[in-house]
Every structure is written in C-alpha cells, then in structure tokens.
N, CA, C and O atoms as a Tinker XYZ file with bonds, in Angstrom:
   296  protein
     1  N     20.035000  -22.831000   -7.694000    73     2
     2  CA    20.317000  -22.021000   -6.547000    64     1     3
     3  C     19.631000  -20.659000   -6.658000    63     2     4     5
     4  O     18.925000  -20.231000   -5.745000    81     3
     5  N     19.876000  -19.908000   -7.921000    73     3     6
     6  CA    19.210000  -18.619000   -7.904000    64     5     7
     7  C     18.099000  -19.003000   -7.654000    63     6     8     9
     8  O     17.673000  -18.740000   -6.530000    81     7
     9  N     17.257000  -19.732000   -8.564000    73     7    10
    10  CA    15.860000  -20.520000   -8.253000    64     9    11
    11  C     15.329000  -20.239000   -6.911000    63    10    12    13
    12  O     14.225000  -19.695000   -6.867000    81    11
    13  N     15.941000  -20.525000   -5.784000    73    11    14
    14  CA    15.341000  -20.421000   -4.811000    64    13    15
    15  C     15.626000  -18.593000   -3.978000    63    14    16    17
    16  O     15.001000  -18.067000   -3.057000    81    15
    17  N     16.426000  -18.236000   -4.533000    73    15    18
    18  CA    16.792000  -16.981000   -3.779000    64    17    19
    19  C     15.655000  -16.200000   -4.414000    63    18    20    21
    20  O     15.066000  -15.410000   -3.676000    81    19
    21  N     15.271000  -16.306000   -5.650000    73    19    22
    22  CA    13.680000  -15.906000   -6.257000    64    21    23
    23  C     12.836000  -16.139000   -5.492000    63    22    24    25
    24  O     12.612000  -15.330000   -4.592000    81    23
    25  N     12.309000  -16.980000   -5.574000    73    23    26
    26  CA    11.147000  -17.775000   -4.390000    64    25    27
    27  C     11.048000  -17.048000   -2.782000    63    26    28    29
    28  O     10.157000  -16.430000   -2.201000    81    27
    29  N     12.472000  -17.480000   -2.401000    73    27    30
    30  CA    12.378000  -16.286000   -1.185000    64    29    31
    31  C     11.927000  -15.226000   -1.143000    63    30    32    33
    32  O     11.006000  -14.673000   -0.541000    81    31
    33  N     12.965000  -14.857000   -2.138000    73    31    34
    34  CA    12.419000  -12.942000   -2.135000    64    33    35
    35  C     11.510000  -12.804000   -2.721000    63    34    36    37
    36  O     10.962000  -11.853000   -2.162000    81    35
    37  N     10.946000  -13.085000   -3.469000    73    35    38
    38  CA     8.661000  -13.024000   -3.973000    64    37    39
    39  C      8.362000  -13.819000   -2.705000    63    38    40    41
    40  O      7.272000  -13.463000   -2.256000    81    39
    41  N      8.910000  -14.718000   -2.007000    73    39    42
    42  CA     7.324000  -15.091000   -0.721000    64    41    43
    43  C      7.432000  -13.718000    0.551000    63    42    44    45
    44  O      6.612000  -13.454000    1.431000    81    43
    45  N      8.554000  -13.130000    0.280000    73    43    46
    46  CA     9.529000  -12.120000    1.110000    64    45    47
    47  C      8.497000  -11.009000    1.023000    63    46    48    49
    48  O      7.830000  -10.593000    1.970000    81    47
    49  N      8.431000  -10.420000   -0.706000    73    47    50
    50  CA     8.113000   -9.487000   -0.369000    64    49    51
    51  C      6.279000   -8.971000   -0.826000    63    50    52    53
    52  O      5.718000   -7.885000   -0.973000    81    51
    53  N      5.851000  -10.398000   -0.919000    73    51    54
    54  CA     4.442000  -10.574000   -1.298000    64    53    55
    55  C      3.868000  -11.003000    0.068000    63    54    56    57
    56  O      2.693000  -10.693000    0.264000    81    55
    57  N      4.451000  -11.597000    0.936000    73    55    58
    58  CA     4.131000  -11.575000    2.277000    64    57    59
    59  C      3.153000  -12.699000    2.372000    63    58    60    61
    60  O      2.045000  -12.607000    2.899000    81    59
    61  N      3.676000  -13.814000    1.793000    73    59    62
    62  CA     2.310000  -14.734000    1.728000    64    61    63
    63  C      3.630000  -15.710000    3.245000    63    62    64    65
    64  O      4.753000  -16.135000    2.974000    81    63
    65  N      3.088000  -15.770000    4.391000    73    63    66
    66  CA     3.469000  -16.066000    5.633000    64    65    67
    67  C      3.976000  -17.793000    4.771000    63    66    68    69
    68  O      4.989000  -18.022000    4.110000    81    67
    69  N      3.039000  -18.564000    5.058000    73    67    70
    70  CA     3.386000  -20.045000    5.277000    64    69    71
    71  C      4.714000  -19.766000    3.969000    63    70    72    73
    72  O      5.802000  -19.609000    4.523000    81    71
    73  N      4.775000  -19.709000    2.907000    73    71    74
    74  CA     6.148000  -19.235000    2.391000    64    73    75
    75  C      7.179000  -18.736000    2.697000    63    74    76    77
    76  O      8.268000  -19.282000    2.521000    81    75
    77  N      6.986000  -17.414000    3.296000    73    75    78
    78  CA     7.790000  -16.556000    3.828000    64    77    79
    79  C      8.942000  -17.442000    5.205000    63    78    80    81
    80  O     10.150000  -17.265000    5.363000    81    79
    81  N      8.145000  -18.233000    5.886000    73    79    82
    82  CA     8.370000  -19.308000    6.868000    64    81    83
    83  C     10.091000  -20.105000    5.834000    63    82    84    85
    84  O     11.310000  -19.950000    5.755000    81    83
    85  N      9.012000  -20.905000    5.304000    73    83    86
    86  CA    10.059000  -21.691000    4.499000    64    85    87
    87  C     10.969000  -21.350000    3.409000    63    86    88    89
    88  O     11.653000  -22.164000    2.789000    81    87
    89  N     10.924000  -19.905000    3.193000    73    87    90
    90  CA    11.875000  -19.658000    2.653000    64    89    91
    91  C     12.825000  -18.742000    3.067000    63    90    92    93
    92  O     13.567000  -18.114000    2.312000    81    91
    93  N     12.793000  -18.668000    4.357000    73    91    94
    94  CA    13.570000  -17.714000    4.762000    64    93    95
    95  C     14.634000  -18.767000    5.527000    63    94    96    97
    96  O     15.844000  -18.605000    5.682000    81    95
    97  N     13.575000  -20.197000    6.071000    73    95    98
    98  CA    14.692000  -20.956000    6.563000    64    97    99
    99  C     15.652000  -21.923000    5.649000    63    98   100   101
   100  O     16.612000  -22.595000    6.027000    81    99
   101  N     15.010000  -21.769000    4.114000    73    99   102
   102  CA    16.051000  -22.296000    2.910000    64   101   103
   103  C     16.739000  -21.202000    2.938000    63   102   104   105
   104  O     17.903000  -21.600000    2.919000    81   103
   105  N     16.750000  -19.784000    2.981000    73   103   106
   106  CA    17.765000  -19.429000    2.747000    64   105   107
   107  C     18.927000  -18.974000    4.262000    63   106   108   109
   108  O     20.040000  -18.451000    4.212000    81   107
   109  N     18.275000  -19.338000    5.267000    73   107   110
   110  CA    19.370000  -19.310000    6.192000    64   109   111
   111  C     20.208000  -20.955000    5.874000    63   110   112   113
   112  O     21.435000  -20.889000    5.789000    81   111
   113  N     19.604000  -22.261000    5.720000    73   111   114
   114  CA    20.320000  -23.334000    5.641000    64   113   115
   115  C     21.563000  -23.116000    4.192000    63   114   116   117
   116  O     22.678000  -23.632000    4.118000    81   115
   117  N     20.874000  -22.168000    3.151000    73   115   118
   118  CA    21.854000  -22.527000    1.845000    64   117   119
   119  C     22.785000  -21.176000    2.305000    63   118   120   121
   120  O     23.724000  -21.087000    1.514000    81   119
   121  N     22.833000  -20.016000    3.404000    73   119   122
   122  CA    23.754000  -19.178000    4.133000    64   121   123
   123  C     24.916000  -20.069000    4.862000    63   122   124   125
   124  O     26.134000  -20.065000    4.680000    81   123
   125  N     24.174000  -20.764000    5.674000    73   123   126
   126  CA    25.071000  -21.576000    6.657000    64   125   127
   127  C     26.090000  -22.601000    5.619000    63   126   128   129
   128  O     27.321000  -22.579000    5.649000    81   127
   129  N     25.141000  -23.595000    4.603000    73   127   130
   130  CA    25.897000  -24.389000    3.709000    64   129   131
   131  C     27.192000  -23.572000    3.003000    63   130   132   133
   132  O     28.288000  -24.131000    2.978000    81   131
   133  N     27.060000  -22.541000    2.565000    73   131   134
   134  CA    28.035000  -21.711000    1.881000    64   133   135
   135  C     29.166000  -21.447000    2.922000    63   134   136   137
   136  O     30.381000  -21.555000    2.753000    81   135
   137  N     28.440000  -21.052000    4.101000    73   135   138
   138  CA    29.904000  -20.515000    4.793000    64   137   139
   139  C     30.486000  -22.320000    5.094000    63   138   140   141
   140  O     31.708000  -22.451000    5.036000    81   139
   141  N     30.004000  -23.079000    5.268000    73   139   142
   142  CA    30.720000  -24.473000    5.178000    64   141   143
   143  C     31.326000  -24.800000    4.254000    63   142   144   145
   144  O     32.494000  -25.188000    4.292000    81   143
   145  N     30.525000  -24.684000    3.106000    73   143   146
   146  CA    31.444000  -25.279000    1.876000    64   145   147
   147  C     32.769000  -24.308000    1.235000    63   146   148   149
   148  O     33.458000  -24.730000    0.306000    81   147
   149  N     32.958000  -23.207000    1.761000    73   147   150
   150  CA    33.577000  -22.080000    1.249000    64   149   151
   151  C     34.536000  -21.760000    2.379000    63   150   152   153
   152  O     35.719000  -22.103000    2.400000    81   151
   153  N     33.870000  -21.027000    3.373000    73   151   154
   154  CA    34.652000  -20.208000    4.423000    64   153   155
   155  C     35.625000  -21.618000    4.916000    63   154   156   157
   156  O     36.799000  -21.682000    4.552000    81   155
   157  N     35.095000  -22.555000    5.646000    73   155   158
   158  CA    35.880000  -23.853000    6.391000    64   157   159
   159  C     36.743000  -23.897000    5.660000    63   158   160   161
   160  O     37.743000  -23.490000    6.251000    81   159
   161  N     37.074000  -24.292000    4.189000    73   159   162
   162  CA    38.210000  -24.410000    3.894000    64   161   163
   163  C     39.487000  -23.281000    3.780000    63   162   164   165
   164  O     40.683000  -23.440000    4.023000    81   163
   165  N     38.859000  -22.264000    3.384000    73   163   166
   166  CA    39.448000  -21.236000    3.560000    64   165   167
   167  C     40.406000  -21.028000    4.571000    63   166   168   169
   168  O     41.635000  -20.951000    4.551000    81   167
   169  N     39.274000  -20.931000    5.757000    73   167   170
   170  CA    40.400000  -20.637000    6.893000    64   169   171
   171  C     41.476000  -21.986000    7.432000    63   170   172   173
   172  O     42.412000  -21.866000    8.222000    81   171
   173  N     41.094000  -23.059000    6.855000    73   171   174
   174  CA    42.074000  -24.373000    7.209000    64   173   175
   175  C     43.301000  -24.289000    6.204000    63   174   176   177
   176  O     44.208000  -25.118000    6.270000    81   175
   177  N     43.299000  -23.214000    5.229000    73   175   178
   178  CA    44.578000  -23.728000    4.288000    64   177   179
   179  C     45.053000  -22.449000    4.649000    63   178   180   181
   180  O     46.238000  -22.197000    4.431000    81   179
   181  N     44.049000  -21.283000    5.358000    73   179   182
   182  CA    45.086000  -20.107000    5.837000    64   181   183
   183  C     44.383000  -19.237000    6.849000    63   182   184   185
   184  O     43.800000  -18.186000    6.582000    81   183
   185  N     44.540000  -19.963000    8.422000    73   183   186
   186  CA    43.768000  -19.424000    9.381000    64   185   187
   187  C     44.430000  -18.560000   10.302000    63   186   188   189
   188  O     44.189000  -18.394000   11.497000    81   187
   189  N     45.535000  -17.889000    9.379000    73   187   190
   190  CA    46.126000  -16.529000   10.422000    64   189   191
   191  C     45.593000  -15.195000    9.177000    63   190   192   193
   192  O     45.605000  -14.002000    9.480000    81   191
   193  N     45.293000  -15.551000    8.229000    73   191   194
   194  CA    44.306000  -14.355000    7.651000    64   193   195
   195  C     43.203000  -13.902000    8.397000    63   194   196   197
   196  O     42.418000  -14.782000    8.748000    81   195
   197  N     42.914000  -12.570000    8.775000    73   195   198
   198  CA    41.632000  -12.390000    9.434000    64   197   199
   199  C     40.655000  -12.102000    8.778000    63   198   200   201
   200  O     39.527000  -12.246000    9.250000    81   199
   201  N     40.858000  -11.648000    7.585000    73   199   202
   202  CA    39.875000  -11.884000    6.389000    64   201   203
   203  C     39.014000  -12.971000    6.490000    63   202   204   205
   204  O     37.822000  -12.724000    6.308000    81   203
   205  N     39.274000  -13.901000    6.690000    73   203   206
   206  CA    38.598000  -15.098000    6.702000    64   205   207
   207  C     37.595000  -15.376000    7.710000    63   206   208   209
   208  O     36.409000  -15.707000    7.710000    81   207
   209  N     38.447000  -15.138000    8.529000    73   207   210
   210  CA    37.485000  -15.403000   10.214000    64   209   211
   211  C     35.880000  -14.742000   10.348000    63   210   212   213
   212  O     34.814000  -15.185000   10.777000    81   211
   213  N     36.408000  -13.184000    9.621000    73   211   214
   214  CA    35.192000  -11.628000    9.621000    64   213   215
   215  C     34.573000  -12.512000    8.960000    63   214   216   217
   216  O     33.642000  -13.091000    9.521000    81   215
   217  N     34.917000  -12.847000    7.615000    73   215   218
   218  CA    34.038000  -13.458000    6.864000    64   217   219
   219  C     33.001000  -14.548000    7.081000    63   218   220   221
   220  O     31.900000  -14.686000    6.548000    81   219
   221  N     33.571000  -15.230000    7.919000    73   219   222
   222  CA    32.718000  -16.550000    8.135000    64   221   223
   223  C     31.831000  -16.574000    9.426000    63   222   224   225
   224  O     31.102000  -17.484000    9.819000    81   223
   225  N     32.153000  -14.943000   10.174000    73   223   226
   226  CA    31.624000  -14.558000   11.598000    64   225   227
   227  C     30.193000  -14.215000   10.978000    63   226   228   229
   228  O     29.129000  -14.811000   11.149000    81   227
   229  N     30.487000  -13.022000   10.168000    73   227   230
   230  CA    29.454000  -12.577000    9.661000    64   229   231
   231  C     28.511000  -13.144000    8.320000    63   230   232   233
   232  O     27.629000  -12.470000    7.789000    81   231
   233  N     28.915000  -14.569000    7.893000    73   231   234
   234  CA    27.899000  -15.451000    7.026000    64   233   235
   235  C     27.381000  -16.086000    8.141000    63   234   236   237
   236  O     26.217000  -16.349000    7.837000    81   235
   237  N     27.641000  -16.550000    9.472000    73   235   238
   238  CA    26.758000  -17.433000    9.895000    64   237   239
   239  C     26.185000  -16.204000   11.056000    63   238   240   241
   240  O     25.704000  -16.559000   12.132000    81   239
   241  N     26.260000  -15.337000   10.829000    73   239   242
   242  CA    25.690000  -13.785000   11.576000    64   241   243
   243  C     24.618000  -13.762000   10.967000    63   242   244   245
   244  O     23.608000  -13.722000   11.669000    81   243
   245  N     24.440000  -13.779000    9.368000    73   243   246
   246  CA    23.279000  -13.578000    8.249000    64   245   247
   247  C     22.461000  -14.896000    8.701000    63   246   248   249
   248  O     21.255000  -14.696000    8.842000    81   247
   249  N     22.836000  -15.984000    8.909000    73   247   250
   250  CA    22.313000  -17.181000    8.397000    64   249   251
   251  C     21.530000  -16.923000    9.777000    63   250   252   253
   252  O     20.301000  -16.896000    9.708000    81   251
   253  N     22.034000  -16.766000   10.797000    73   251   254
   254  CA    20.945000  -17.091000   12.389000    64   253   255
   255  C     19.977000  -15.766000   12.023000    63   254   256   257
   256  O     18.759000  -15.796000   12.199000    81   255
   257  N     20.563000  -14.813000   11.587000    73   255   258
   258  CA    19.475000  -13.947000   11.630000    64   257   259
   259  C     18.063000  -14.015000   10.863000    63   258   260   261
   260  O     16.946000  -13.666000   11.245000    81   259
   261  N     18.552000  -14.664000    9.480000    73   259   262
   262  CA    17.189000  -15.069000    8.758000    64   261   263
   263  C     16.445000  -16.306000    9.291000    63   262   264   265
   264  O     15.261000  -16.556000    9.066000    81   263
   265  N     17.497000  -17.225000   10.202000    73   263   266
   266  CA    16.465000  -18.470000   11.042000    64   265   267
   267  C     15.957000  -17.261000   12.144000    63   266   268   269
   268  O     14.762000  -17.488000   12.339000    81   267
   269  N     16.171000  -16.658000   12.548000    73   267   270
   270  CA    15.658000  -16.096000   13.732000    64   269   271
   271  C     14.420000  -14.978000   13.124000    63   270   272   273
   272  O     13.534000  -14.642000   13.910000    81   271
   273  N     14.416000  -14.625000   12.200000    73   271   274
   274  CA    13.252000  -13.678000   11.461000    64   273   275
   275  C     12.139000  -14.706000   10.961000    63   274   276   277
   276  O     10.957000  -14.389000   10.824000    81   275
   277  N     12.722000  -16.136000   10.673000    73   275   278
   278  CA    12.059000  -17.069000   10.058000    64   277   279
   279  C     11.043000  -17.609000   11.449000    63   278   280   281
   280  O      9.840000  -17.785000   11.255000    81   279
   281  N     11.646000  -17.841000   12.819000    73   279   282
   282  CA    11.035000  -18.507000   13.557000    64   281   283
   283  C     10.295000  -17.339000   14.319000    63   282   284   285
   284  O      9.369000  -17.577000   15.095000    81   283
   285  N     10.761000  -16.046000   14.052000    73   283   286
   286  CA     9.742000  -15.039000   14.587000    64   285   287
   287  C      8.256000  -14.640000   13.703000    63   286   288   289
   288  O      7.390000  -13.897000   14.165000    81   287
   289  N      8.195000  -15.207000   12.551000    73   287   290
   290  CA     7.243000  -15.301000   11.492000    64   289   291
   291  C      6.167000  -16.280000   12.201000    63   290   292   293
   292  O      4.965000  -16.109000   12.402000    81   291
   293  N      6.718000  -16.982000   12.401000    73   291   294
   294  CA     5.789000  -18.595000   12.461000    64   293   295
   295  C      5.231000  -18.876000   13.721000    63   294   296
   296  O      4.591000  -19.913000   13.895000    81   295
C-alpha cells in the first residue's frame, strides 16, 4: 500500500503526465476503497455518531477530487 502512495507522489511531483494520470486515479480508487472498507462499517454499527458521517463525507470528498485532478490531467 505505501508502495503505491510513493509512486504517486514521485509521478506527482516529477510531473511525468502519463503517470501522474494513473496514479492519481490509484490513489483516488485506494481513497474511495478505504472509506468502504472502514467508514461503511463504522457508521452501520453506530450511525447516530456524526463523527462518522464528516468522516466518510470528506474521504469520498478527497477521493472525487483526486479522480477529478486525475481526469483534468489527461
């Protein structure tokens, strides 16, 4: 996992495009996967916390934004 958050951030900030592309949309898919594998349960075993909700508003807030920086690249 770190593995790739490396990769991102060197194609990120070396600016080599056809990289930058695909790794910005691995790291919006492994954003989105996290708030699935994490936040969903969360709020199903306790969805009157609002902790939870902010939380999972603003992981898939991150995740469209790096698909949306990703498809403004390409």
């Amino acid at each position: 996992m770190y593995g790739r958050i490396v990769f991102g951030a060197s194609a990120i900030l070396f600016g080599v495009v056809s990289l930058m592309c695909l790794a910005m949309r691995l790291l919006a898919t492994m954003t989105a996967l996290f708030g699935l594998l994490v936040w969903v349960p969360m709020i199903a075993a306790r969805s009157a916390t609002l902790s939870n909700w902010s939380e999972i508003s603003e992981n898939y807030l991150i995740a469209a934004a790096a698909w949306l920086v990703a498809d403004l690249q390409s």
